[in-house]
PDB file of N, CA, C and O in Angstrom:
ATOM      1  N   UNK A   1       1.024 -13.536  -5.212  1.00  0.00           N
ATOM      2  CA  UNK A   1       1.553 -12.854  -4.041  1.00  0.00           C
ATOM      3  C   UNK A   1       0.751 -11.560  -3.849  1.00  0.00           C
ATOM      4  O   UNK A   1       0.492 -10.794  -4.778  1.00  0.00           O
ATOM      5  N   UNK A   2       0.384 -11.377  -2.599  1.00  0.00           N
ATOM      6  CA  UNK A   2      -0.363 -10.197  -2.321  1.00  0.00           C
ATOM      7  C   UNK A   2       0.628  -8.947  -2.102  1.00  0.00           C
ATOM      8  O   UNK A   2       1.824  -8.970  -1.809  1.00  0.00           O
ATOM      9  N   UNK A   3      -0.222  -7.850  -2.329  1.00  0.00           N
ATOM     10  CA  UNK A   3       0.770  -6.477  -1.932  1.00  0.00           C
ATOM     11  C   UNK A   3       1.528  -6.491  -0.944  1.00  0.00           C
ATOM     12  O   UNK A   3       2.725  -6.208  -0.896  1.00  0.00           O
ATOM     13  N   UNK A   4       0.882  -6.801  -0.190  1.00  0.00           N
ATOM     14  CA  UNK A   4       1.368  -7.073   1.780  1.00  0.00           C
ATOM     15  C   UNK A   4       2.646  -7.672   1.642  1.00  0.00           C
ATOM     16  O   UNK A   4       3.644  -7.174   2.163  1.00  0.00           O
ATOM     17  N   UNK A   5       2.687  -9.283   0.602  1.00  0.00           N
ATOM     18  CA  UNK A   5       3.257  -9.728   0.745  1.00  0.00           C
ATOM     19  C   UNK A   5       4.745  -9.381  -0.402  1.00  0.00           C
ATOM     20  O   UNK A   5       5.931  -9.697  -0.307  1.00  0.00           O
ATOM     21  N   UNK A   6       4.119  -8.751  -1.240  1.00  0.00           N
ATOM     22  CA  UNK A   6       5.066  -8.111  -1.674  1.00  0.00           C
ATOM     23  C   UNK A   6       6.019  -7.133  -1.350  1.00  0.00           C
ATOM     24  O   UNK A   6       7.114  -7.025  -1.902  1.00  0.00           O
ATOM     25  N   UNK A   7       5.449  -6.191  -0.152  1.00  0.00           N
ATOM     26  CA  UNK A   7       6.071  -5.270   0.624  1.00  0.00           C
ATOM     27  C   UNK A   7       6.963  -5.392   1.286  1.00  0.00           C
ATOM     28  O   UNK A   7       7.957  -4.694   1.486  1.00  0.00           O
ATOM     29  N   UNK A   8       6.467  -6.750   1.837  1.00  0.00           N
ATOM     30  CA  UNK A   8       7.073  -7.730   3.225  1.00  0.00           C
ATOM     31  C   UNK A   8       8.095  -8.323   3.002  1.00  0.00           C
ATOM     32  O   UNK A   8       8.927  -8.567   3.876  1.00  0.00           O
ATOM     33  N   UNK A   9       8.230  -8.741   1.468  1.00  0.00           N
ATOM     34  CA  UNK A   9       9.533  -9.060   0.828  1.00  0.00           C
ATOM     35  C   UNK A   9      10.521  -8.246   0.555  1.00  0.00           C
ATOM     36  O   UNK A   9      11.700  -8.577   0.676  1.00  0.00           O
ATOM     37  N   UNK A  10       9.994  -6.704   0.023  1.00  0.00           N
ATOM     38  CA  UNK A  10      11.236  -5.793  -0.026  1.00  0.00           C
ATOM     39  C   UNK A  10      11.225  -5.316   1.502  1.00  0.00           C
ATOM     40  O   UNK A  10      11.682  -4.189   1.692  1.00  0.00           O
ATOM     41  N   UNK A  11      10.998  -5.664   2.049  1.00  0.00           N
ATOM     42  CA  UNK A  11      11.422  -5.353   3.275  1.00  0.00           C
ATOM     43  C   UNK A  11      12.624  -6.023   3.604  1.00  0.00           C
ATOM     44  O   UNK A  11      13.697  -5.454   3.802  1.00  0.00           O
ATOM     45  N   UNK A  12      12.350  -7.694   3.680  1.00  0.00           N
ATOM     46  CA  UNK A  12      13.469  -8.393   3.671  1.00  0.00           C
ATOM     47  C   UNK A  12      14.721  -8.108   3.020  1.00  0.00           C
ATOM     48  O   UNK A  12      15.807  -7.945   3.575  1.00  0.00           O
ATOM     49  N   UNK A  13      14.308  -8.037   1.030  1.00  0.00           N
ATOM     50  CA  UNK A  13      15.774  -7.367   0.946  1.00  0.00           C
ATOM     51  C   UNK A  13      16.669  -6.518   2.049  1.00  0.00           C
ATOM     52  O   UNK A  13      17.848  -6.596   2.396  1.00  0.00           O
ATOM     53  N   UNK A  14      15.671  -5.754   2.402  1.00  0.00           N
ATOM     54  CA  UNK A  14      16.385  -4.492   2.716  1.00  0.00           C
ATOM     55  C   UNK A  14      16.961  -4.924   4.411  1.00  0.00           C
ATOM     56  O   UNK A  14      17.368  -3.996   5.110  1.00  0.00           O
ATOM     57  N   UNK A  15      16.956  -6.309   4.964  1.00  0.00           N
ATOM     58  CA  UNK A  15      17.434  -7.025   6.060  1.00  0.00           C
ATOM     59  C   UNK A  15      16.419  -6.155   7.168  1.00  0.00           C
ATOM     60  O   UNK A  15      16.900  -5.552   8.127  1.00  0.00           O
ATOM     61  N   UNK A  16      15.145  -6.188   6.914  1.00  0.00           N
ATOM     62  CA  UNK A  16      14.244  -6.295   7.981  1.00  0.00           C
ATOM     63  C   UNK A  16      13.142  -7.858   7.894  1.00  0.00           C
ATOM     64  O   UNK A  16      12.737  -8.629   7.024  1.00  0.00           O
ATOM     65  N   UNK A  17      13.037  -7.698   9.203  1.00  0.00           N
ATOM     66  CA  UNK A  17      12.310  -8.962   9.377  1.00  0.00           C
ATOM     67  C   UNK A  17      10.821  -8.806   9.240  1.00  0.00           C
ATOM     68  O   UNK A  17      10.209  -8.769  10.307  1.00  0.00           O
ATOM     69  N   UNK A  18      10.190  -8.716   8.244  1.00  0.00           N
ATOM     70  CA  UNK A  18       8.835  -8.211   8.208  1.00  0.00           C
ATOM     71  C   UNK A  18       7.407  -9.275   9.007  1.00  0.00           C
ATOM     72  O   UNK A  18       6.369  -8.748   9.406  1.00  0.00           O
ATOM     73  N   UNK A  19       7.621 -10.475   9.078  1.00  0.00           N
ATOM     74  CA  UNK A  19       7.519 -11.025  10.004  1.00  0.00           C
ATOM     75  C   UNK A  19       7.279 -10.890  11.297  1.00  0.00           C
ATOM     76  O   UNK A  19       6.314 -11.368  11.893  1.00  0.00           O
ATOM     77  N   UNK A  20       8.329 -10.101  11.853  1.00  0.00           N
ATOM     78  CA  UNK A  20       7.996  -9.351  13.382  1.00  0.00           C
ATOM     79  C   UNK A  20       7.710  -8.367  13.545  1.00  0.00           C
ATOM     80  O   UNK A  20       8.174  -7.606  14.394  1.00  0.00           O
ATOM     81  N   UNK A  21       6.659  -8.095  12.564  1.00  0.00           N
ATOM     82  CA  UNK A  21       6.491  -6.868  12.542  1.00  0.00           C
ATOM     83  C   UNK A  21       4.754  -6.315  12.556  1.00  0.00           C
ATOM     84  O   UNK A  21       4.279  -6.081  11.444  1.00  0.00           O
ATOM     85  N   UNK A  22       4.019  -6.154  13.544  1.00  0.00           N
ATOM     86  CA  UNK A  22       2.665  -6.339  13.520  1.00  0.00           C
ATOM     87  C   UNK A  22       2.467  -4.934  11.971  1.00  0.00           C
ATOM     88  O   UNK A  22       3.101  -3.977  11.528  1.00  0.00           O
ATOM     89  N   UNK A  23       1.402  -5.551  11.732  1.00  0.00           N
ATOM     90  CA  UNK A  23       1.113  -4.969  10.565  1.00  0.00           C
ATOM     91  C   UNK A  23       0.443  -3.519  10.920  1.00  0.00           C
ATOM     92  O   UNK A  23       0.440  -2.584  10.120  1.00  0.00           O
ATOM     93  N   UNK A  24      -0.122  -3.463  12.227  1.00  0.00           N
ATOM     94  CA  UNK A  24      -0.902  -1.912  12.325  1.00  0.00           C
ATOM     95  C   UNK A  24       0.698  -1.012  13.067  1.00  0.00           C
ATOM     96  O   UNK A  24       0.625   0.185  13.345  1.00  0.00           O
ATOM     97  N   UNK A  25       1.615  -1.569  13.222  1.00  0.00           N
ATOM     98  CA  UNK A  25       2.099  -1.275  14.377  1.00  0.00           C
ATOM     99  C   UNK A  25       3.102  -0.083  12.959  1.00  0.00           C
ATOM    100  O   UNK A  25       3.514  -0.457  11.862  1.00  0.00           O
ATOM    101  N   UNK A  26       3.215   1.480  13.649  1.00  0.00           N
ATOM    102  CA  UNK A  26       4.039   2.382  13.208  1.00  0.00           C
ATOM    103  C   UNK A  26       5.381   1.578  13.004  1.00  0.00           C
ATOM    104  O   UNK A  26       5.895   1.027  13.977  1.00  0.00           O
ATOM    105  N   UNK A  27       6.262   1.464  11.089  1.00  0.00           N
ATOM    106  CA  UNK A  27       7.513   0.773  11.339  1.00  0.00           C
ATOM    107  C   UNK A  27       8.781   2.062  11.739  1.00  0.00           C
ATOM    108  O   UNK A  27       9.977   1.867  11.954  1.00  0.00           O
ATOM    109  N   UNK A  28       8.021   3.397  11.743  1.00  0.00           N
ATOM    110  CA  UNK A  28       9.384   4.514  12.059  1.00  0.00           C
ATOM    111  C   UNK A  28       9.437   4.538  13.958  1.00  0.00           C
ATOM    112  O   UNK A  28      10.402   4.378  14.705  1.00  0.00           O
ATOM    113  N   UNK A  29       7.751   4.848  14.323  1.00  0.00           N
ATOM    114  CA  UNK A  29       8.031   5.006  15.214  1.00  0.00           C
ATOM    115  C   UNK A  29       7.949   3.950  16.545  1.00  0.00           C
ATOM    116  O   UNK A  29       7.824   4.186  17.746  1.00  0.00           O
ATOM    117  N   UNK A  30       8.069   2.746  15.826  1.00  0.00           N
ATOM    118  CA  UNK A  30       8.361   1.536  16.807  1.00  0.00           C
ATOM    119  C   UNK A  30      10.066   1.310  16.802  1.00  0.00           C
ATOM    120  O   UNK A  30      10.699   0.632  17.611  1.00  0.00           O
ATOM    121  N   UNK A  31      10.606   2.082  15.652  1.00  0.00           N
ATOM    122  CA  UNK A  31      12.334   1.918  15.761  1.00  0.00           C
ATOM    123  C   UNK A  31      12.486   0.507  15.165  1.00  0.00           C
ATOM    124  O   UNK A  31      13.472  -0.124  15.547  1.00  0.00           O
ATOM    125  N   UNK A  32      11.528  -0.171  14.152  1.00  0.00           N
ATOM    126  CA  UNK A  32      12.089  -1.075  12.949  1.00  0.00           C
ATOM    127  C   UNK A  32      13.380  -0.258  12.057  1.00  0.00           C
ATOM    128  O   UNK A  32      14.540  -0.656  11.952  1.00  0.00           O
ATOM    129  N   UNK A  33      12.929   0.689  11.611  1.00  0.00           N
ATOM    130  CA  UNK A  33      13.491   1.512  10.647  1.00  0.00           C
ATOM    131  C   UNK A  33      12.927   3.252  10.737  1.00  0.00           C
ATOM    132  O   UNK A  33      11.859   3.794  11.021  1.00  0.00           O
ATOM    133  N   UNK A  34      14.270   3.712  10.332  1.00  0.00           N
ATOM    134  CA  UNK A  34      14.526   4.952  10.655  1.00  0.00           C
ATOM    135  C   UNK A  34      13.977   5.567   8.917  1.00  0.00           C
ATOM    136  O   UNK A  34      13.920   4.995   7.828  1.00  0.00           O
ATOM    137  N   UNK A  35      13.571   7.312   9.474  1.00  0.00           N
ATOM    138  CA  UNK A  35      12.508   7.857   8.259  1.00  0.00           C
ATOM    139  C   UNK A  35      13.658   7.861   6.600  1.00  0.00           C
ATOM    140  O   UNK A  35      13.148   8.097   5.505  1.00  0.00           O
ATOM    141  N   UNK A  36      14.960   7.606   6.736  1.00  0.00           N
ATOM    142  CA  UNK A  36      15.861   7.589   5.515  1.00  0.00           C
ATOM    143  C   UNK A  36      15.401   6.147   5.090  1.00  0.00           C
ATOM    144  O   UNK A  36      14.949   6.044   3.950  1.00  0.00           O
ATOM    145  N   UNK A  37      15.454   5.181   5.765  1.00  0.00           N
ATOM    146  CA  UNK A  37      15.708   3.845   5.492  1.00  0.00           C
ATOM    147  C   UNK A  37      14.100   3.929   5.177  1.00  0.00           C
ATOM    148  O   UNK A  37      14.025   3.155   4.223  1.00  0.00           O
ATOM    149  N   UNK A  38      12.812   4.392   5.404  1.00  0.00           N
ATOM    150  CA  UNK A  38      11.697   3.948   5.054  1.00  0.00           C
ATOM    151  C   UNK A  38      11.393   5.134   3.582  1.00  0.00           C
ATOM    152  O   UNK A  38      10.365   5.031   2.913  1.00  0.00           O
ATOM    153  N   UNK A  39      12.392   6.120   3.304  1.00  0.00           N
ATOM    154  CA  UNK A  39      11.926   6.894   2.618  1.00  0.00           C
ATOM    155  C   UNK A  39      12.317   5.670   0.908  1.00  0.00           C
ATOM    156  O   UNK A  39      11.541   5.505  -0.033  1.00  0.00           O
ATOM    157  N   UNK A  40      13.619   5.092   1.061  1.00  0.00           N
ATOM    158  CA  UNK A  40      14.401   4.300   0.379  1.00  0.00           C
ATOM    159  C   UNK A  40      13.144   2.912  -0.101  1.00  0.00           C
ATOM    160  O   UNK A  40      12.839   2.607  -1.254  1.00  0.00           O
ATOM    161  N   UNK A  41      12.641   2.311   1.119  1.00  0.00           N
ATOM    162  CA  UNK A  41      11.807   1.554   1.158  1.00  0.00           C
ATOM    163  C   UNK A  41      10.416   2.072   0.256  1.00  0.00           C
ATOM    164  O   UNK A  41       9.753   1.420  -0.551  1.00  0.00           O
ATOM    165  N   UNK A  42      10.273   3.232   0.628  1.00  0.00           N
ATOM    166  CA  UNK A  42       9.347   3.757  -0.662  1.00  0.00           C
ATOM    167  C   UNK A  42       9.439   3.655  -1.767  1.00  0.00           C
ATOM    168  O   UNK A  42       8.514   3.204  -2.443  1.00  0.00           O
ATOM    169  N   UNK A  43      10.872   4.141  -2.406  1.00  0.00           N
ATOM    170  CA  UNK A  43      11.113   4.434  -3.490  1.00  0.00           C
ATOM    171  C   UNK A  43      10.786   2.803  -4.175  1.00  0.00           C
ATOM    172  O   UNK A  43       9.991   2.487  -5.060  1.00  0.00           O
ATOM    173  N   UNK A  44      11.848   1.864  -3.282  1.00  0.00           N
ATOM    174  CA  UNK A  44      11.908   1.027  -3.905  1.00  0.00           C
ATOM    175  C   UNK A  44      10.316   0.215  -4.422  1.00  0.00           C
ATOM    176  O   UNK A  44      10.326  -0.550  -5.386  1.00  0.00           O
ATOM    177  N   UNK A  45       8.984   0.513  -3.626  1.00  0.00           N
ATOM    178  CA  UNK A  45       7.598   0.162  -3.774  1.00  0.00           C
ATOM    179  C   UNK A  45       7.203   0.902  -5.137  1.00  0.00           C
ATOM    180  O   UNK A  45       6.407   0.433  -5.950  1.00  0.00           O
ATOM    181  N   UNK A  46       7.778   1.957  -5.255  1.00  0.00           N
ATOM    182  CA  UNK A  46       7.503   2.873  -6.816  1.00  0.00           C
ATOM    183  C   UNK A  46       7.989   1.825  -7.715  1.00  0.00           C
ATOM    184  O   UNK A  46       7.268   1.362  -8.599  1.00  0.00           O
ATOM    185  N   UNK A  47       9.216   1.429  -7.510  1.00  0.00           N
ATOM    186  CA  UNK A  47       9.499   0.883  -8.475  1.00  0.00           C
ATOM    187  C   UNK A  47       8.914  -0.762  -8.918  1.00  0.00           C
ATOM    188  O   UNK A  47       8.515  -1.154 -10.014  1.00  0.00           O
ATOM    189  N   UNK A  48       9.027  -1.415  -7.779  1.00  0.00           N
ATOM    190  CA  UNK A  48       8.250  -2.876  -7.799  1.00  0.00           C
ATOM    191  C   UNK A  48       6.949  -2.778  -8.584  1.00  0.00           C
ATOM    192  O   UNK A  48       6.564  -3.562  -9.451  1.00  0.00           O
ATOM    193  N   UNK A  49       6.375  -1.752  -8.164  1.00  0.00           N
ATOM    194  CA  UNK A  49       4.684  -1.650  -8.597  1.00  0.00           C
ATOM    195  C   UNK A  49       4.618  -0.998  -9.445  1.00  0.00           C
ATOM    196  O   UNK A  49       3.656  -1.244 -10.173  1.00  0.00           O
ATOM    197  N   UNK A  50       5.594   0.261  -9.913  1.00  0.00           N
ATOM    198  CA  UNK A  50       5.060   0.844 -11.177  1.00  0.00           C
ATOM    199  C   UNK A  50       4.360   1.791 -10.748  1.00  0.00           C
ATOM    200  O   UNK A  50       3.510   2.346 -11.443  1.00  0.00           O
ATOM    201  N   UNK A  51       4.562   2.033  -9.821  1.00  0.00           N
ATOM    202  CA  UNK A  51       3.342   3.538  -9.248  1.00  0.00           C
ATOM    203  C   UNK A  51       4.494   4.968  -8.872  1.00  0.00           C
ATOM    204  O   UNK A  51       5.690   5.187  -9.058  1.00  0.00           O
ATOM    205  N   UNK A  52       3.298   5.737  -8.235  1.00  0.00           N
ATOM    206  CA  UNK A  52       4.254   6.929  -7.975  1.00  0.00           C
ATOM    207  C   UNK A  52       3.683   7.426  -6.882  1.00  0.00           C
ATOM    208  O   UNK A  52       2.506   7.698  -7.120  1.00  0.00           O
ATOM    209  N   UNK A  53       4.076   7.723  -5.514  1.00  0.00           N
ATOM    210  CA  UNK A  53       3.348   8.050  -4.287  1.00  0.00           C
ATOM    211  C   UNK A  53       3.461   9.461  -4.385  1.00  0.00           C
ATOM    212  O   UNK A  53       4.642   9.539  -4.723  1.00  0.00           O
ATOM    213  N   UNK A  54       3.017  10.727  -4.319  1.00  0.00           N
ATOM    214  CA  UNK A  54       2.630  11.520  -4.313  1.00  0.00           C
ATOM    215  C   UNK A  54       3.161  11.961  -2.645  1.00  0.00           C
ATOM    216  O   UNK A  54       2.157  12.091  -1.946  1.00  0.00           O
ATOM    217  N   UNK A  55       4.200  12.166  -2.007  1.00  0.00           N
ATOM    218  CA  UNK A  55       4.655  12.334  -0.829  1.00  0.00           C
ATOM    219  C   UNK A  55       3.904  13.716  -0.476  1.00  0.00           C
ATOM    220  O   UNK A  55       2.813  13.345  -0.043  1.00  0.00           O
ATOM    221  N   UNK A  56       3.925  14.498  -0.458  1.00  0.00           N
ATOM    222  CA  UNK A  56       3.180  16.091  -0.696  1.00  0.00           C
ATOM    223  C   UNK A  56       1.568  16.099  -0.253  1.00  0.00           C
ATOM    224  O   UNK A  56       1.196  16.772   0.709  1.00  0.00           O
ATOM    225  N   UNK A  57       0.628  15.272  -1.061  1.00  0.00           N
ATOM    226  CA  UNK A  57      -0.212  14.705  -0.592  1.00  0.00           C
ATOM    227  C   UNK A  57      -0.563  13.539   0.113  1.00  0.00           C
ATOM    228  O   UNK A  57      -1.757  13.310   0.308  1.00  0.00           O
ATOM    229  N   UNK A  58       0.365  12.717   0.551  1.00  0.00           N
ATOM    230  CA  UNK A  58      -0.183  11.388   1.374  1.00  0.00           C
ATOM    231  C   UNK A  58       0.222  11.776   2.875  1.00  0.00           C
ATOM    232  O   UNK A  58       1.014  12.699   3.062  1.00  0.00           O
ATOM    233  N   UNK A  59      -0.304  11.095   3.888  1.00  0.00           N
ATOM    234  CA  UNK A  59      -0.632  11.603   5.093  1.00  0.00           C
ATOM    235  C   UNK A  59       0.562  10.378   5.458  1.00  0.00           C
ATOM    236  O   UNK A  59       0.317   9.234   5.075  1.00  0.00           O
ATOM    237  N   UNK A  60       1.663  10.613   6.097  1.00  0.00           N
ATOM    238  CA  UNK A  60       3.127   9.785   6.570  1.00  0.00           C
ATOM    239  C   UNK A  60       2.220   8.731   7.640  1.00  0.00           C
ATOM    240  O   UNK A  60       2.499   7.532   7.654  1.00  0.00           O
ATOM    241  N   UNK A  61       1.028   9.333   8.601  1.00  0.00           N
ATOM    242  CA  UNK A  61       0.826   8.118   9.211  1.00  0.00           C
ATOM    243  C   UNK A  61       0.109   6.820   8.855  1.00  0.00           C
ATOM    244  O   UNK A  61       0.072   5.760   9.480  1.00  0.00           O
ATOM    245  N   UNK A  62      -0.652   7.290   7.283  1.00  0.00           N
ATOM    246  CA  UNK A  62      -1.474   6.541   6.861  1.00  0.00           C
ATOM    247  C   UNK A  62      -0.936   5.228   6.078  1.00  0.00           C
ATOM    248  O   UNK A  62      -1.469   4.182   5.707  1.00  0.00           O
ATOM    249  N   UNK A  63       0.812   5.958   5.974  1.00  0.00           N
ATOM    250  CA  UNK A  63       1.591   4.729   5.457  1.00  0.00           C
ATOM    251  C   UNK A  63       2.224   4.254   6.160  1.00  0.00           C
ATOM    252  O   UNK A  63       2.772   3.169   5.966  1.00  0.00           O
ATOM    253  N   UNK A  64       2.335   5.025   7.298  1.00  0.00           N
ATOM    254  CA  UNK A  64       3.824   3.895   8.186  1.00  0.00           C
ATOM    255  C   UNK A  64       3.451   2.720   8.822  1.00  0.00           C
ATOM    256  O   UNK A  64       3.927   2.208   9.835  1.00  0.00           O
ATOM    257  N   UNK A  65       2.474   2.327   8.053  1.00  0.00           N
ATOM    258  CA  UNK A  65       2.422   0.836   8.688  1.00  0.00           C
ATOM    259  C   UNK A  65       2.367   0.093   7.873  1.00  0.00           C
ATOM    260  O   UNK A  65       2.339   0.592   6.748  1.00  0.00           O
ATOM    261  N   UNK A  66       2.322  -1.475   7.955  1.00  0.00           N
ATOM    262  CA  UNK A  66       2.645  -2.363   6.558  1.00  0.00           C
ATOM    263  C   UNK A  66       1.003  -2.572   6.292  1.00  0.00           C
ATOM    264  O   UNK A  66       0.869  -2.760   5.083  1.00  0.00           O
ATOM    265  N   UNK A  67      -0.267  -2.609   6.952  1.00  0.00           N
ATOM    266  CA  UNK A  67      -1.291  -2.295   6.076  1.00  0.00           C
ATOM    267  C   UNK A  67      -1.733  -1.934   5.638  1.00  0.00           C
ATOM    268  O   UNK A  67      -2.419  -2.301   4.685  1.00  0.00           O
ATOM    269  N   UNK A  68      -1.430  -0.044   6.573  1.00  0.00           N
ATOM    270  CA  UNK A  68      -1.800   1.358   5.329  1.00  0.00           C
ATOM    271  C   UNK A  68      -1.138   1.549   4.478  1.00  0.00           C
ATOM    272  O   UNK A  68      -1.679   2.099   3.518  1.00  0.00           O
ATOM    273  N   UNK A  69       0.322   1.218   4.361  1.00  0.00           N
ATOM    274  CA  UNK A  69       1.012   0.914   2.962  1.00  0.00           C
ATOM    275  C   UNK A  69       0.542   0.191   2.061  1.00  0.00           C
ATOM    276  O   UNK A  69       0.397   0.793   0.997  1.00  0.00           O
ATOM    277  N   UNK A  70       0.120  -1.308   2.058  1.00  0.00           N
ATOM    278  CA  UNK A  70      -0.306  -1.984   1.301  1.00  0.00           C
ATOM    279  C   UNK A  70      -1.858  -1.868   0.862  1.00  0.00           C
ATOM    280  O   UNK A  70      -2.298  -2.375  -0.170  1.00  0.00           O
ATOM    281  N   UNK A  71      -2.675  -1.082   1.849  1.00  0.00           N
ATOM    282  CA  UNK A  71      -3.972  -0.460   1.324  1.00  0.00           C
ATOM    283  C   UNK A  71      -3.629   0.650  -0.130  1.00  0.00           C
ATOM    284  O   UNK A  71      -3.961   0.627  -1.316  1.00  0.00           O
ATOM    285  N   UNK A  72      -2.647   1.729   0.885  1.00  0.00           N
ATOM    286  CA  UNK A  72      -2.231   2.829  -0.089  1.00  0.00           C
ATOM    287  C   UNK A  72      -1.844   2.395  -1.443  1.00  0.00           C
ATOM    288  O   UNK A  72      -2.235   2.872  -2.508  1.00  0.00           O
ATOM    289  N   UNK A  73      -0.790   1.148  -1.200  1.00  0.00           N
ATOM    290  CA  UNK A  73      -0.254   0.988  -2.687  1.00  0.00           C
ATOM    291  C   UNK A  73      -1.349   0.293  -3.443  1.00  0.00           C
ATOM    292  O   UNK A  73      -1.353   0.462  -4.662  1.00  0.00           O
ATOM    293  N   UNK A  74      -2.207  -0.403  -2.949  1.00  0.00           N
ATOM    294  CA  UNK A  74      -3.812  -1.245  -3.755  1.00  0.00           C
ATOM    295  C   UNK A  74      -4.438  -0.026  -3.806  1.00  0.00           C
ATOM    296  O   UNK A  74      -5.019  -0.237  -4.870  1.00  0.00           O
ATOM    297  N   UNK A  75      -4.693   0.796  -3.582  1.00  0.00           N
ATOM    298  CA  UNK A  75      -5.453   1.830  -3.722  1.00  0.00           C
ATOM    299  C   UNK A  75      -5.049   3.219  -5.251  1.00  0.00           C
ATOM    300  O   UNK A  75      -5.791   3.955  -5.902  1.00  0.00           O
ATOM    301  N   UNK A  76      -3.322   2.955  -5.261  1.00  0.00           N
ATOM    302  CA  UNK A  76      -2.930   3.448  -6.408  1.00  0.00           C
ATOM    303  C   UNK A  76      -3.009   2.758  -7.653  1.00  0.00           C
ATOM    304  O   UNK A  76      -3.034   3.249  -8.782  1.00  0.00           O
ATOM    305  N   UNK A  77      -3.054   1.354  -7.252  1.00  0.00           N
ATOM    306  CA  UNK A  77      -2.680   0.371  -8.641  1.00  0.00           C
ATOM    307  C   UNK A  77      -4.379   0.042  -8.757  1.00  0.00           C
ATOM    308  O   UNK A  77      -4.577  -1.051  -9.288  1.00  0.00           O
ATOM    309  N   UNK A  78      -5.428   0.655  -8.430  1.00  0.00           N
ATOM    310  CA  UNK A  78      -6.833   0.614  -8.849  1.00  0.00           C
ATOM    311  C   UNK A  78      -6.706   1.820  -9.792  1.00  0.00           C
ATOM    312  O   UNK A  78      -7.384   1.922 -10.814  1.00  0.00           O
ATOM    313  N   UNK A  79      -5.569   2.958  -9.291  1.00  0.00           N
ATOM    314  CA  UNK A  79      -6.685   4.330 -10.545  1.00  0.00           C
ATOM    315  C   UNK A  79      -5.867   4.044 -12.099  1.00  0.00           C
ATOM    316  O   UNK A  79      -6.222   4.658 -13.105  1.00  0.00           O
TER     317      UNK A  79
END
């Protein structure tokens, strides 16, 4: 399973349809999910992967989408 597709799955938990969801497309500011419900959605990617996002330094637009997320999170689980 790829990151993407790993993402795409806790998404589902979390009763979004990741599916309809274009992958470049902003998920806060298209109104998929609101910035609590994607902050939660983070956490829960810390935990799946074992990583730690650095909120302070990461740029919010570079993740709010499901490919700069899944770049970002392949990009942590390389260092």
């Amino acid at each position: 399973m790829t990151v993407y597709e790993r993402i795409a799955d806790i998404l589902k938990r979390k009763g979004i349809d990741a599916d309809k969801i274009n992958g470049d497309s902003s998920v806060i500011t298209s109104g998929i999910i609101d910035s609590m419900a994607f902050v939660n959605v983070l956490l829960e990617i810390e935990d799946e992967f074992g990583i730690e996002i650095d909120f302070a330094n990461t740029e919010l637009n570079g993740i709010a989408t499901l490919n700069g997320l899944a770049a970002h999170v392949e990009s942590l689980l390389k260092q």
